[in-house]
C-alpha positions as CSV (number, residue, x, y, z in Angstrom):
1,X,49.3,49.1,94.2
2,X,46.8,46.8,95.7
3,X,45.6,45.9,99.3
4,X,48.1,42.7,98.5
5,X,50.7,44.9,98.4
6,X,50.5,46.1,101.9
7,X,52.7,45.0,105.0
8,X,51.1,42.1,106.3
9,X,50.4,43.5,109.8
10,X,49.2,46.6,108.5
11,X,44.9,45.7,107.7
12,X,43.2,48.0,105.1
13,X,41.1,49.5,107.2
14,X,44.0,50.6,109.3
15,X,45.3,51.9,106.0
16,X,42.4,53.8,104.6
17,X,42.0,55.3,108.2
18,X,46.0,56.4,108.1
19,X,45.3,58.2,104.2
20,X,41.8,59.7,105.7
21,X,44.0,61.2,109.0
22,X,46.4,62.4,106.6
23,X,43.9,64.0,104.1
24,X,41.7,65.3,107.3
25,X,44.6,67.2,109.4
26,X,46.8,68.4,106.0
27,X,43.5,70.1,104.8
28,X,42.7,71.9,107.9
29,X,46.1,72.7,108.9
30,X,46.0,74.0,105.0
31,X,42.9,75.9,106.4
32,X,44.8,77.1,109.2
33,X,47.8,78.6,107.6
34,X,45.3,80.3,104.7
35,X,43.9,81.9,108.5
36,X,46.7,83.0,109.9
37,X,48.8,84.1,106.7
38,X,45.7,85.7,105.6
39,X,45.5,84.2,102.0
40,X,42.5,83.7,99.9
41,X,40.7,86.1,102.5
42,X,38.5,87.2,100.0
43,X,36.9,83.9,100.0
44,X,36.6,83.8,104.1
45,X,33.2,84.7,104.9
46,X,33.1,84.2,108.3
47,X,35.2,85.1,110.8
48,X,36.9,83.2,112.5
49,X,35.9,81.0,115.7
50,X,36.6,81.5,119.4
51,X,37.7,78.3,119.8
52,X,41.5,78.1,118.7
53,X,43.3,75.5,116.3
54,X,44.9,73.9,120.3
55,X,41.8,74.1,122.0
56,X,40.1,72.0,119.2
57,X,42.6,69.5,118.7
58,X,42.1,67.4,121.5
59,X,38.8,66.2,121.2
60,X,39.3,65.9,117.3
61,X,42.1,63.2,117.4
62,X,40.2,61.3,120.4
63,X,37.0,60.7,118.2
64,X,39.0,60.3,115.4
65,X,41.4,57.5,117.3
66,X,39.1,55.9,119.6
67,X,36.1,55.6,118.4
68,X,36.5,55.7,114.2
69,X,39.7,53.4,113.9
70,X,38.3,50.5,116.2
71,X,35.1,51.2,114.0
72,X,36.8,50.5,110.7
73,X,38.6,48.4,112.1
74,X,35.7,45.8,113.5
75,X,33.5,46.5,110.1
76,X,36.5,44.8,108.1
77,X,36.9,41.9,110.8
78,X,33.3,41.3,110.2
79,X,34.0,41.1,106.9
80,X,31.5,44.5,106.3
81,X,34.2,46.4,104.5
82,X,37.2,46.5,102.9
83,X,37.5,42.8,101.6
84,X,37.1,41.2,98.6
85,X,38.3,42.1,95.0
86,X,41.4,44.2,94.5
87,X,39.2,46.3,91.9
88,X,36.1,47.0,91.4
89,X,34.7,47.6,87.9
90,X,34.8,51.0,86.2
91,X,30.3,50.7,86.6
92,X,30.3,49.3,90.7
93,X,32.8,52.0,91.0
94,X,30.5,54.9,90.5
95,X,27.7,53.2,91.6
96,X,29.9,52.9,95.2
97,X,30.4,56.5,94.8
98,X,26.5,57.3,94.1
99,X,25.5,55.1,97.0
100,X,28.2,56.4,99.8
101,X,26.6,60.1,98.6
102,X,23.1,59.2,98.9
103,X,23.4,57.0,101.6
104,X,25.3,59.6,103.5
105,X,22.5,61.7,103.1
106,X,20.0,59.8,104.2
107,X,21.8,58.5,107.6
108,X,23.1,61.8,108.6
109,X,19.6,63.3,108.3
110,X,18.2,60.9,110.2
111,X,20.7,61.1,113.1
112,X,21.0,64.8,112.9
113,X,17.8,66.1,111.9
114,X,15.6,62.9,113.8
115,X,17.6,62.6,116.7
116,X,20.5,65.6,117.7
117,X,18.2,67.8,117.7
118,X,15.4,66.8,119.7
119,X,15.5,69.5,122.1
120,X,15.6,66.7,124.9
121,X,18.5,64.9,123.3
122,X,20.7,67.7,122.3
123,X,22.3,68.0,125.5
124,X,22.0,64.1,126.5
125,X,23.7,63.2,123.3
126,X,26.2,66.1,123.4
127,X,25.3,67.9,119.9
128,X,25.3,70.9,121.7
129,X,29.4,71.0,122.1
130,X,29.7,71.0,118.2
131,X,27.2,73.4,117.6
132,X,29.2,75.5,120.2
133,X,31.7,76.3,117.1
134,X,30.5,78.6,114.6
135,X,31.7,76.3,111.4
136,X,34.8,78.7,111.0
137,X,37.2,76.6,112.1
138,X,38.5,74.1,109.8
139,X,39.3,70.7,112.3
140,X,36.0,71.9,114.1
141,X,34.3,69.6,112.0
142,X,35.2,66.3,114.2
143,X,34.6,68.4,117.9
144,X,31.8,66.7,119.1
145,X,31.0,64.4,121.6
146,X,31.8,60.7,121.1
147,X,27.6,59.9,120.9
148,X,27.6,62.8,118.4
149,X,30.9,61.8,116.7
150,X,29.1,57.9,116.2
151,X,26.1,58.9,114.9
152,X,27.1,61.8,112.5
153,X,30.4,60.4,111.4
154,X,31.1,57.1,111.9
155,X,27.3,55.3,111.1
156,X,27.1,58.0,108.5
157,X,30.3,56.7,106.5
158,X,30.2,52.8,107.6
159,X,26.5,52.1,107.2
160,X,26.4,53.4,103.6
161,X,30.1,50.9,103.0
162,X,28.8,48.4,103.8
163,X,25.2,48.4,102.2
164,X,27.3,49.0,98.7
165,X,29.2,46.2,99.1
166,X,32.0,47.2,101.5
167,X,34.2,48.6,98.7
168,X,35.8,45.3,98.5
169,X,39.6,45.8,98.8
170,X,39.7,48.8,96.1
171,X,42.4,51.0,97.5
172,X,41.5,53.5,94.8
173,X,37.4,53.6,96.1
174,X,38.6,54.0,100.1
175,X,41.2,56.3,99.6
176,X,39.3,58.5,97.1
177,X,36.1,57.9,99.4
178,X,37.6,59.0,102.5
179,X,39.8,61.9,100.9
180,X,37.2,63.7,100.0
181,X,35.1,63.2,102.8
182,X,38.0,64.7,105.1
183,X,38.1,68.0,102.9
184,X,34.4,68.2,102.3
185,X,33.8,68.4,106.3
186,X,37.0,70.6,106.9
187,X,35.9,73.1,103.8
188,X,31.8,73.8,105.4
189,X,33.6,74.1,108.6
190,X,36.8,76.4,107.7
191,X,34.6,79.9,107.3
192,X,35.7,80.1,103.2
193,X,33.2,79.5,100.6
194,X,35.3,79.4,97.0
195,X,31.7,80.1,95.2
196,X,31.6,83.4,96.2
197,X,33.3,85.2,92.9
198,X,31.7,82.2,90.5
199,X,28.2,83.2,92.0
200,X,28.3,86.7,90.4
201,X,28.3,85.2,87.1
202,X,26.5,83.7,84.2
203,X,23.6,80.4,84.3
204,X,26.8,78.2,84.4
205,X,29.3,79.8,86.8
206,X,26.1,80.3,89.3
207,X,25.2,76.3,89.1
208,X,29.2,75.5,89.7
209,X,28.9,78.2,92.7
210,X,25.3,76.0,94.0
211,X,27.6,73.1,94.3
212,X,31.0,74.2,95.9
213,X,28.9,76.8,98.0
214,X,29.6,76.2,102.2
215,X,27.1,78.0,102.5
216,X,24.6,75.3,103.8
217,X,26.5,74.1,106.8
218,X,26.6,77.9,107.7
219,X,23.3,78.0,108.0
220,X,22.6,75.2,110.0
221,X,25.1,76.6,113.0
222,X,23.3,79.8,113.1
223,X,20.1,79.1,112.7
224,X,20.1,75.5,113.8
225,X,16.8,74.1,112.0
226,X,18.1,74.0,108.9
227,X,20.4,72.1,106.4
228,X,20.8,69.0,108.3
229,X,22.6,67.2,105.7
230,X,23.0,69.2,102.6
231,X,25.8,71.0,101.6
232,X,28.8,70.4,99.7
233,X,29.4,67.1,98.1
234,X,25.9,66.2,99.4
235,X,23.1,64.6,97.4
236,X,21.0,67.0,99.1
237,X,18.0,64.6,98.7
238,X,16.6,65.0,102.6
239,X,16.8,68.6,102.8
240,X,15.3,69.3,99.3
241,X,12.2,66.6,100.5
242,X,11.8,67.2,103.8
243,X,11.9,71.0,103.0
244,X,14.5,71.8,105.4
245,X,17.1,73.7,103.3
246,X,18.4,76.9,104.3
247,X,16.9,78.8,101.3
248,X,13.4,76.3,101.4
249,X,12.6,77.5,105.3
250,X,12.3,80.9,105.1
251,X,9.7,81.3,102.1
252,X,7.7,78.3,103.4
253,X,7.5,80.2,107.2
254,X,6.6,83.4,105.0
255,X,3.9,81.4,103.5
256,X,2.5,79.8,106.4
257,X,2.6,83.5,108.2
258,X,0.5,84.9,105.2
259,X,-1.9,81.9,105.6
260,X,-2.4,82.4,109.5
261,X,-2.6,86.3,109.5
């Protein structure tokens, strides 16, 4: 199937938004039963938030219809994404992918760690009603405010897009691109971490456990000044330079504590 074959009034970008709401809300209301049915608890590390699955939903569908669509939508009228070839090459396909990671990186850091979390601007900008969530609620991962929704969402998936070439018209790239975007915010924001078991065993199993770990996003809503864009399916390029990581912050305070006593 190609972009050709779509309906004629339906535009890719409306498209790859449609497979992105249906990959985003079947993973978290996946999340949602595993909470309520009690599944795979051995893997839920945190319990679960205050704020139920209703209370969140609201907010979550707004951003997500308001202000994303018309965002996708405008970037391919501009001709910024999702035009051009049917298919991209096997080699601009992963280079895509490698960019939309590192790129993804580099603006959400920015935004979040530059910006959000000035303390003068993290009530201005509204940062302050996501990090009012605890990360252990799957669809929490879209309740923010619309500012805060733009800057670590939208810019943080568009800006990249269109730097690497918009993706062309590659349903395979968008779908697969926004797919796993949807379940790599639900998963740091659902309270399980599937690395736990894999981190108790050898070199190998512990590096798999590094990289499917939701553990990083943890960090950052409880202690705040870490982790602002690492995590799973991150590059984690920022954090590891900037030394912000969860497990970079607290031997670098010990060492600065040593220094000063």
């Amino acid at each position: 199937m190609t972009a050709h074959d779509l309906p004629a009034w339906l535009p890719l970008s409306v498209a790859v938004w449609l497979v992105q709401m249906v990959a985003y809300h079947g993973f978290g209301l996946w999340f949602e039963w595993l909470d309520r049915t009690g599944r795979l608890s051995t893997y839920k590390v945190r319990p679960v938030d205050r704020w139920t699955y209703a209370q969140v939903l609201p907010r979550v569908l707004f951003n997500q219809v308001f202000l994303l669509l018309p965002a996708m939508m405008l970037a391919q009228w501009a001709g910024l994404a999702y035009v051009g070839a049917d298919h991209l090459s096997p080699l601009m396909f992963i280079l895509g992918m490698l960019g939309m990671t590192i790129g993804h990186d580099l603006v959400q850091y920015f935004s979040h760690a530059w910006i959000l979390h000035r303390p003068e601007l993290m009530r201005t900008l509204g940062h302050s009603v996501h990090h009012s969530t605890t990360a252990s609620r799957s669809i929490s991962a879209c309740f923010m405010s619309p500012m805060d929704f733009l800057m670590e969402i939208v810019a943080p998936y568009l800006i990249p897009l269109m730097l690497v070439g918009g993706g062309g018209a590659d349903l395979l790239f968008h779908f697969f691109t926004v797919s796993a975007g949807a379940f790599g915010g639900i998963y740091e924001h659902s309270g399980y971490d599937f690395s736990v078991k894999l981190a108790q065993g050898g070199p190998v199993a512990r590096f798999v456990a590094s990289r499917i770990s939701s553990k990083a996003h943890a960090e950052h809503h409880s202690r705040g000044n870490v982790s602002y864009s690492d995590g799973f399916g991150s590059s984690n390029i920022c954090d590891t330079v900037f030394k912000t990581r969860w497990d970079l912050v607290k031997p670098r305070e010990r060492r600065r504590n040593s220094q000063e006593a």
